[in-house]
PABAZA-709348 format. One line per 2 residues: their letters; for each residue x, y, z of N, C-alpha, C. Coordinates in pm, 1 decimal, padded with zeros to 6 digits. Each point is the difference from the previous one (the first is absolute). Example, Ala and Ser with C-alpha at 12.3 -4.5 7.8 and 13.67 -1.06 7.14 Angstrom:
<recs>
as = 01319.0,-00569.0,00780.0,-00089.0,00119.0,00000.0,00090.0,00120.0,00000.0 | -00035.0,00105.0,-00072.0,00082.0,00119.0,00006.0,-00077.0,00109.0,00073.0
</recs>
This chain:
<recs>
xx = 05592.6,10952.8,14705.9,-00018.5,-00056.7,-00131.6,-00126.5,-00084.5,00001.5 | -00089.2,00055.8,-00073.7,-00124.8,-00135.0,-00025.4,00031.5,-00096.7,-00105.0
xx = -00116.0,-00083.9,00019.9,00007.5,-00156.0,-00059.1,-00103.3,00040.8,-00084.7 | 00014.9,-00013.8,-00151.5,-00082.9,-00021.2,-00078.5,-00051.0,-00131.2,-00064.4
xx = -00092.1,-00101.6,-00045.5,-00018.0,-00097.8,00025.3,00012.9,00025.4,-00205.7 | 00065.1,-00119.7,-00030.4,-00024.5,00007.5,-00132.9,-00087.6,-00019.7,-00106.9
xx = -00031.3,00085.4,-00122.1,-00126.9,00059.0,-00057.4,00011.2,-00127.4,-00089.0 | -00086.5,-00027.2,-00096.9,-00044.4,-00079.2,-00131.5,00028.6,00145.4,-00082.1
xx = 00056.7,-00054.6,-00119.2,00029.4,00097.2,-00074.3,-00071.4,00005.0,-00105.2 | -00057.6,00119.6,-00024.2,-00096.0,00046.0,-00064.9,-00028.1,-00101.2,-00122.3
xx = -00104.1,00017.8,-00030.6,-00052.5,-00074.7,-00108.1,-00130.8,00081.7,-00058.6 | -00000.8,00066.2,-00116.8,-00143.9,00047.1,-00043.3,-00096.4,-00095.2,-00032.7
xx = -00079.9,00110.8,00048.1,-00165.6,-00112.6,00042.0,-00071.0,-00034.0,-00161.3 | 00070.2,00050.8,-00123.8,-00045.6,00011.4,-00115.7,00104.6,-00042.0,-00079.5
xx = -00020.6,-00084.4,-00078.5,00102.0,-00028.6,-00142.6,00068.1,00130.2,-00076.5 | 00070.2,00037.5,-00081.9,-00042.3,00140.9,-00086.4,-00062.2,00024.5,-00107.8
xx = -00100.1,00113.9,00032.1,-00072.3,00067.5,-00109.9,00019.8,00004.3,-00158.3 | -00076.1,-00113.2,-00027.1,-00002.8,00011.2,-00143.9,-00086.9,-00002.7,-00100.5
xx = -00004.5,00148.5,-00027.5,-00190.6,00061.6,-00056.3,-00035.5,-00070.7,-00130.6 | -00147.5,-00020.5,00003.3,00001.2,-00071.6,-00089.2,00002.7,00106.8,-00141.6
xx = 00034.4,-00091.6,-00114.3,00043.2,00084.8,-00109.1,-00108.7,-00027.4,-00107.4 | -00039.6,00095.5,-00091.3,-00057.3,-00074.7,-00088.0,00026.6,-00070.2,-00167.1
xx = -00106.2,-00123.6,-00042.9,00063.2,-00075.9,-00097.2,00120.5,00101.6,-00058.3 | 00082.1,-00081.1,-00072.4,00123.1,00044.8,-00090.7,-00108.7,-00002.5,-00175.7
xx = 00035.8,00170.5,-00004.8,-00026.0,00028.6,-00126.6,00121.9,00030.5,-00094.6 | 00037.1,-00008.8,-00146.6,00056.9,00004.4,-00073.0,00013.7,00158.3,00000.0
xx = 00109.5,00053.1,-00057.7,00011.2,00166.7,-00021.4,-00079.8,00010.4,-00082.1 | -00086.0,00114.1,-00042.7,-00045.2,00033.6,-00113.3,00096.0,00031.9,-00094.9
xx = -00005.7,00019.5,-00160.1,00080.1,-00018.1,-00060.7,00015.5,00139.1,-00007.0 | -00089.9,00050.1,00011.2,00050.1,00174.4,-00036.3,00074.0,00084.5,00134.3
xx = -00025.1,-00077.1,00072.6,00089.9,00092.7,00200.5,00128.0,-00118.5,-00011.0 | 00015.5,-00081.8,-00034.3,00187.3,-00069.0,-00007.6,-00008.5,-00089.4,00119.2
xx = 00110.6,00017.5,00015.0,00016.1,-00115.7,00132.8,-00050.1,00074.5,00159.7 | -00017.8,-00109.5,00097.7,-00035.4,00064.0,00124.1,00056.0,00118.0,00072.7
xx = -00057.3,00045.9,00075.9,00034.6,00100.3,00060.0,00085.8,-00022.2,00088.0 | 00103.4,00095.9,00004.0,00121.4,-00026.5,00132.9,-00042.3,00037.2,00106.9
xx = -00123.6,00015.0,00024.5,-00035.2,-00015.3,00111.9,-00089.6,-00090.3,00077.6 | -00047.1,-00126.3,-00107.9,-00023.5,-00085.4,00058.1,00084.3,-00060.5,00036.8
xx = -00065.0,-00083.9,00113.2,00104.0,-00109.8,00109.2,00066.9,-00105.4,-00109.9 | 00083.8,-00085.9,00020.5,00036.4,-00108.4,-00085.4,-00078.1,-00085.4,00047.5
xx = -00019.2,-00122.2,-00103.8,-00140.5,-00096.3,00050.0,00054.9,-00080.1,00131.2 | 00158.5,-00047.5,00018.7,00036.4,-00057.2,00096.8,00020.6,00057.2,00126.3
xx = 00018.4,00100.9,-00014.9,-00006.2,00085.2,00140.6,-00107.3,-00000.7,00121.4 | 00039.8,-00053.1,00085.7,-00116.8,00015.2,00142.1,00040.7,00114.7,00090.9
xx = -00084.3,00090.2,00033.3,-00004.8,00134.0,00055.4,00042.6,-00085.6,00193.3 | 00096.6,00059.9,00010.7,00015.9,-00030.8,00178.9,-00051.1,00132.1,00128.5
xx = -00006.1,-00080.1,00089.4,-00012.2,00146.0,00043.4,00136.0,00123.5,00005.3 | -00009.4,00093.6,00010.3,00096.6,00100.0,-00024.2,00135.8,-00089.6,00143.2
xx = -00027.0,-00011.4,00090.1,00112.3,00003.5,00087.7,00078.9,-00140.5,-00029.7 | -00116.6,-00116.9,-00044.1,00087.1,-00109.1,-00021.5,00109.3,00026.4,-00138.1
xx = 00105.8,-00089.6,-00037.9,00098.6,00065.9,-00088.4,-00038.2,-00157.0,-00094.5 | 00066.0,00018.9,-00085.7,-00059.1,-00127.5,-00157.3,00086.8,-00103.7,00047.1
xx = -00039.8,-00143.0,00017.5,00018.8,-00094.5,00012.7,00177.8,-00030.5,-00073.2 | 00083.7,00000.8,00067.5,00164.3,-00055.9,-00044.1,-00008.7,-00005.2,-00114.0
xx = 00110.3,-00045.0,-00093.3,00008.0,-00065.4,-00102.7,00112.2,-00116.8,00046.7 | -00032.5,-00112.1,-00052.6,00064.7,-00103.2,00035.1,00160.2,00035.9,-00021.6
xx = 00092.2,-00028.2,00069.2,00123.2,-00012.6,-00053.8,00050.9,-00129.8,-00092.6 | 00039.5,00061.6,-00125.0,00067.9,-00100.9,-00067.7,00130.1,-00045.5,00038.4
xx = -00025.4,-00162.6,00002.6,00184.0,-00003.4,00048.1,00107.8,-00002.5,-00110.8 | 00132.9,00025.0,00056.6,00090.0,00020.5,-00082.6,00060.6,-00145.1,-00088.5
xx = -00018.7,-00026.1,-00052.1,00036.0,-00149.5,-00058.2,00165.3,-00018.5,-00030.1 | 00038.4,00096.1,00001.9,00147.4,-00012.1,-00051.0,00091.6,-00038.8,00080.7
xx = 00120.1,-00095.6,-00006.6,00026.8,-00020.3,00091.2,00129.2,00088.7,00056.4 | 00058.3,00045.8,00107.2,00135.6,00126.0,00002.8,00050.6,-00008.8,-00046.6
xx = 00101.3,00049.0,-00087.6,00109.8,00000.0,-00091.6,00099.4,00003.1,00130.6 | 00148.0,-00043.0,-00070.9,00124.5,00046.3,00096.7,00078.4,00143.1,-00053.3
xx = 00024.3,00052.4,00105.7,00052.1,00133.3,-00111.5,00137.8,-00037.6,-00059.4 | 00027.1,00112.1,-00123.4,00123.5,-00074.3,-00044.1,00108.4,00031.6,00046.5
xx = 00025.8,00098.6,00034.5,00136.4,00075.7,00050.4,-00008.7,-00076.5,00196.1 | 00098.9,-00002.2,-00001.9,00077.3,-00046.1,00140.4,00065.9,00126.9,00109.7
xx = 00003.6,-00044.9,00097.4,00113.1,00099.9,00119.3,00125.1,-00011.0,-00035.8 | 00046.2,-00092.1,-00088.2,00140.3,-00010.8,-00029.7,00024.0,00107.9,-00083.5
xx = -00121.4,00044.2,-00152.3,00001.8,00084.9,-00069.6,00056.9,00179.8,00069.9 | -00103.5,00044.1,00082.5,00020.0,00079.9,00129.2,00123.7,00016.0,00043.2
xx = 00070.8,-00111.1,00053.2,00103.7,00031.8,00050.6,00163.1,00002.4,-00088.4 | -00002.7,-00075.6,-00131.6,00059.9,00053.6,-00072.6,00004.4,00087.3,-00084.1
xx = -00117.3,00063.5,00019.2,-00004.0,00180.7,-00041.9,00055.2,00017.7,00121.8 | -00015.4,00028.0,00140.2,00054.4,00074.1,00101.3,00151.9,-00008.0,-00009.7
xx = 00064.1,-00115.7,-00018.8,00123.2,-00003.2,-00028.1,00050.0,00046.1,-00071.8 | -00027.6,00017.3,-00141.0,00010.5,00029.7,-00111.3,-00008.0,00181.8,00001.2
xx = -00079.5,00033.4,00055.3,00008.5,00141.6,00052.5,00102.2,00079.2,00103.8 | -00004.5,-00093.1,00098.2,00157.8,00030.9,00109.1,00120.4,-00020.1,-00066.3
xx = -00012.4,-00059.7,-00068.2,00194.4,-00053.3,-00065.9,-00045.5,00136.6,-00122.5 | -00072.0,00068.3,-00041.8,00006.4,00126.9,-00124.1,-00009.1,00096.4,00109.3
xx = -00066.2,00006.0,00127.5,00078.7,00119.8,00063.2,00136.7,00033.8,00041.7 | 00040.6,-00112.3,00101.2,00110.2,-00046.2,-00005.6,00126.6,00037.9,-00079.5
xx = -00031.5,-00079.5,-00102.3,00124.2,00052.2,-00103.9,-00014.9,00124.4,-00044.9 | -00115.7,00076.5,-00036.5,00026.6,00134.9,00006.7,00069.4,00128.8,00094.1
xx = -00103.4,-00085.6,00121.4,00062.8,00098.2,00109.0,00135.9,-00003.9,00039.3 | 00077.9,-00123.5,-00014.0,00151.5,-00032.1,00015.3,00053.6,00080.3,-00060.9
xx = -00040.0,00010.1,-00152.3,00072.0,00027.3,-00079.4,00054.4,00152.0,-00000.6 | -00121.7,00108.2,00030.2,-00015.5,00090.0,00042.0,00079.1,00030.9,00128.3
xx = -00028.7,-00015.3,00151.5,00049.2,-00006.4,00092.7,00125.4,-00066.0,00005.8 | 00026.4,-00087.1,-00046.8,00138.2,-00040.8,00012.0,00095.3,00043.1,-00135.3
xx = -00029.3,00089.7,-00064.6,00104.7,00088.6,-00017.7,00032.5,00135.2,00044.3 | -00111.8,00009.2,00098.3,-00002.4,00164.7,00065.0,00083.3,-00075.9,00152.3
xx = 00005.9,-00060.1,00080.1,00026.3,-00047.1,00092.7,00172.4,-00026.7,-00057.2 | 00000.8,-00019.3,-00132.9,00157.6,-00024.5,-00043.6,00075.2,00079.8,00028.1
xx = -00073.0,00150.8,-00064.2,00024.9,00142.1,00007.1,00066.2,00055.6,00104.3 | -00111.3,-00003.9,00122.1,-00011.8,-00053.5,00109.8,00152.6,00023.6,00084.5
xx = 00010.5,-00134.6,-00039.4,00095.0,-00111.0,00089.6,00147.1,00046.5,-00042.8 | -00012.6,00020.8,-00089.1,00117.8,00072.6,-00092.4,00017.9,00170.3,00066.5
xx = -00086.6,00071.2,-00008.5,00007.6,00120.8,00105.1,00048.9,-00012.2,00059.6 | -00040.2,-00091.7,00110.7,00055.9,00029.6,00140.5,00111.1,-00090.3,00001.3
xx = 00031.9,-00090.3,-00058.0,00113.1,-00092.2,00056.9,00148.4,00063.6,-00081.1 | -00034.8,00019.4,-00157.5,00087.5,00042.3,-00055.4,00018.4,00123.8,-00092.9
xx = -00006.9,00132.6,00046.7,-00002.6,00121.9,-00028.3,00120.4,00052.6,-00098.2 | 00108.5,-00090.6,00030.9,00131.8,00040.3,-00143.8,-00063.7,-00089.3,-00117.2
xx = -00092.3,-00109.7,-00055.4,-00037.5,-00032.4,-00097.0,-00135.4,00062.0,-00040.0 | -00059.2,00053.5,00096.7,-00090.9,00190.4,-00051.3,00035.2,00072.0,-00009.8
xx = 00114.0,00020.4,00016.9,00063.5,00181.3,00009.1,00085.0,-00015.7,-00149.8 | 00041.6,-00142.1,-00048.4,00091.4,-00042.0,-00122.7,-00041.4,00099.1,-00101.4
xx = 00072.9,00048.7,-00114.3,-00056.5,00060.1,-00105.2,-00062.1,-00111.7,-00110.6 | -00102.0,00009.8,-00085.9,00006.5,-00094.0,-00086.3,00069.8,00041.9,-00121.5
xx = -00098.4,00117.6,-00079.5,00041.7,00059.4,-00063.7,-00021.5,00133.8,-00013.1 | 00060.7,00139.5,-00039.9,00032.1,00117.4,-00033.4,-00065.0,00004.3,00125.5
xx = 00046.1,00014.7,00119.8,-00020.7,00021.2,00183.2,-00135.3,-00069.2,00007.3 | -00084.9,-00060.5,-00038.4,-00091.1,-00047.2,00091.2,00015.8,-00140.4,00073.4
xx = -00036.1,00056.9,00136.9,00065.3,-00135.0,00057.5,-00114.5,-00085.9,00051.3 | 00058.8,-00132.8,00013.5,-00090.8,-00136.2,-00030.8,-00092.1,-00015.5,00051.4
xx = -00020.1,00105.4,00139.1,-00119.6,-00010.4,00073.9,-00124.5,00073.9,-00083.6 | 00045.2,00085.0,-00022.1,-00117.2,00055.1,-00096.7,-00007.9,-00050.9,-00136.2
xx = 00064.1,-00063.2,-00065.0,-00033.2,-00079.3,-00090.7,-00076.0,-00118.4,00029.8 | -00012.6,-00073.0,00127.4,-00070.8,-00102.0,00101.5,-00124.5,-00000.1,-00017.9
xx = 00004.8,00161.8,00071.4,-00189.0,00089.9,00029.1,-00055.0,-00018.6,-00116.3 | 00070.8,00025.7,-00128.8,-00062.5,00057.2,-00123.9,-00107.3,-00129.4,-00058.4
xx = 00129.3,-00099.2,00029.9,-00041.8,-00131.8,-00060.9,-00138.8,-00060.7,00093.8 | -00017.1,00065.0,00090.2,-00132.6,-00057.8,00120.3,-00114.7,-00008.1,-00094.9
xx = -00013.3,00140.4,-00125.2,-00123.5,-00044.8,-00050.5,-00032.7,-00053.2,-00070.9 | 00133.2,-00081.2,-00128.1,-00023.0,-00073.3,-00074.0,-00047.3,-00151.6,00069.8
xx = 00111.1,-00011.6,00096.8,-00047.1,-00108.0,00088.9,-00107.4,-00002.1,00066.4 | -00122.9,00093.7,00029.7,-00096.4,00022.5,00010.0,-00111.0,-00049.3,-00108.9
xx = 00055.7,00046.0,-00129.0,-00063.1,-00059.8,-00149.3,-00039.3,-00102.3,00028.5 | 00156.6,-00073.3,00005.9,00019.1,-00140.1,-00054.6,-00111.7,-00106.6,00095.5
xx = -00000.6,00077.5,00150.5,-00070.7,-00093.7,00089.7,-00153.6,00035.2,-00075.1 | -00038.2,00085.5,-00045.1,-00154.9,00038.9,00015.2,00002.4,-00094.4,-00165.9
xx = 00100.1,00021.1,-00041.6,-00030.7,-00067.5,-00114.4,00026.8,-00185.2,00002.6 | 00058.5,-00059.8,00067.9,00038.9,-00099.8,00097.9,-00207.3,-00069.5,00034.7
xx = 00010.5,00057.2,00054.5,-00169.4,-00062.7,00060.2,-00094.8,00039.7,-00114.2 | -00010.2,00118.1,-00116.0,-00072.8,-00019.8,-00065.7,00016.2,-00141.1,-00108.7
xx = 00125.7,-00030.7,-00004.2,00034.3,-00122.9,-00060.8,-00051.9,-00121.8,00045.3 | 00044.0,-00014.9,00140.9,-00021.0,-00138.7,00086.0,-00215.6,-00004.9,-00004.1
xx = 00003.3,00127.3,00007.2,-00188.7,-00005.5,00056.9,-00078.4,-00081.1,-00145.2 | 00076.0,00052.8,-00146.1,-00063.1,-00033.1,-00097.9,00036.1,-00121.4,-00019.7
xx = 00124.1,-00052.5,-00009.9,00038.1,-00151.0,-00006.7,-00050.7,-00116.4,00123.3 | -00013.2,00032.4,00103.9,-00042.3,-00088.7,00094.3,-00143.4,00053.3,00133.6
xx = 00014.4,00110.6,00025.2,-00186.4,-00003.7,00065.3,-00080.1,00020.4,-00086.2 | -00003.4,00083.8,-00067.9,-00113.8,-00005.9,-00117.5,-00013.8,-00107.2,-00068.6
xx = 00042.4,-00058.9,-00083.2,-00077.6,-00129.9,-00005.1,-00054.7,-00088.7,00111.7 | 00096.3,-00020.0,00098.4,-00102.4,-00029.9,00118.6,-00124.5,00032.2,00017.9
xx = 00018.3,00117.7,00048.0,-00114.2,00085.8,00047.7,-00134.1,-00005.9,-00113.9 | 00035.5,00001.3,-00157.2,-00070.3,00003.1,-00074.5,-00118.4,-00147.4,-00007.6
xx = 00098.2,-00113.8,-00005.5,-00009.7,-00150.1,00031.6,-00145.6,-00011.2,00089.8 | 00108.1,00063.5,00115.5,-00120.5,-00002.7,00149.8,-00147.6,00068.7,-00016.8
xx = 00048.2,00104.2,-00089.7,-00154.5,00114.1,00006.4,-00111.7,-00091.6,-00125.7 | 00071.8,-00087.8,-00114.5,-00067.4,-00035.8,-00091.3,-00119.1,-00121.7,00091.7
xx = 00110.6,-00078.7,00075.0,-00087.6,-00131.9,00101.5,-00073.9,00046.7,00054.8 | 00031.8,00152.5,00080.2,-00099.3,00015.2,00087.3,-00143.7,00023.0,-00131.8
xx = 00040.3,00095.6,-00083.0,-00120.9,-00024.4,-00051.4,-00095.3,-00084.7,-00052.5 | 00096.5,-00095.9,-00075.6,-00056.8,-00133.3,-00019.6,-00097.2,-00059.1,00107.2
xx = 00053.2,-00008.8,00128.3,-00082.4,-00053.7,00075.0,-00071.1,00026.3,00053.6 | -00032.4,00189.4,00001.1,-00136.2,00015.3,00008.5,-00100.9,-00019.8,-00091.4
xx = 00021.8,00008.8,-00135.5,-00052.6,00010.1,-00092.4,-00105.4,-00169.8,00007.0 | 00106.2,-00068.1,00038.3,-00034.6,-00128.3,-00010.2,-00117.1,-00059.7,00177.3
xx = 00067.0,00142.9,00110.5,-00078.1,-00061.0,00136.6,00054.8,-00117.3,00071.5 | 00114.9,00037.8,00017.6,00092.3,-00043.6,00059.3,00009.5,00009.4,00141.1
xx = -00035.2,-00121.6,00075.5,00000.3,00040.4,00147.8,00094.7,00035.5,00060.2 | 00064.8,00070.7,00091.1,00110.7,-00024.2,00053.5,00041.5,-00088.0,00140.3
</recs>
């Protein structure tokens, strides 16, 4: 490995090039305004590799906002969402598991007739899909009465507080 001894970093031996222009004449009235291809009067020509001097950054004067919505918001949607699966899925599953339990434990109250010979077990099955309804219809209830407004609540803040630049 060699030792390189450290350089001075470049510096051009020349200011940048800036040709001289001549006096500022008025447009003639009959050719209109200047040509788009003259330079603008403020413009100084650099050399090609150097790049145009920064523009200052303006600072931000405002001071952070707090956002409005909370983690508490968050997590009583999450709750609010588990207790509408929940009771759906119970509702559902735990009348098929009834079914179930009833099969196997007690086969003379499935084999029973209800009416004109059909017996209770298959009257059981039949009922699986209303009780199926009721659950799908069960959570479309709970979702509109209690996460959706949540959820709605939550999505309005969040926007608010971008709108507004809201740090987090």
């Amino acid at each position: 490995m060699s030792y390189d001894p450290p350089r001075p970093s470049y510096t051009p031996p020349h200011p940048p090039y800036d040709p001289p222009r001549p006096p500022y004449q008025p447009p003639h009235p009959a050719h209109g305004a200047p040509s788009p291809y003259d330079p603008p009067p403020s413009a100084s020509l650099t050399y090609p590799w150097q790049p145009p001097p920064p523009q200052p950054v303006r600072p931000d004067r405002r001071p952070p906002r707090e956002p409005l919505g909370h983690h508490s918001d968050l997590r009583v949607l999450r709750s609010a969402y588990r207790w509408q699966r929940r009771t759906a899925t119970l509702t559902a599953l735990g009348y098929f598991t009834l079914f179930l339990v009833l099969s196997a434990t007690a086969p003379g109250v499935m084999t029973r007739t209800v009416a004109d010979g059909i017996p209770a077990g298959l009257l059981l099955a039949v009922i699986q899909i209303p009780v199926t309804w009721l659950a799908i219809a069960l959570y479309e209830h709970t979702a509109r009465r209690h996460v959706d407004p949540l959820a709605d609540r939550i999505r309005k803040q969040a926007e608010l507080n971008a709108r507004r630049g809201a740090v987090r």
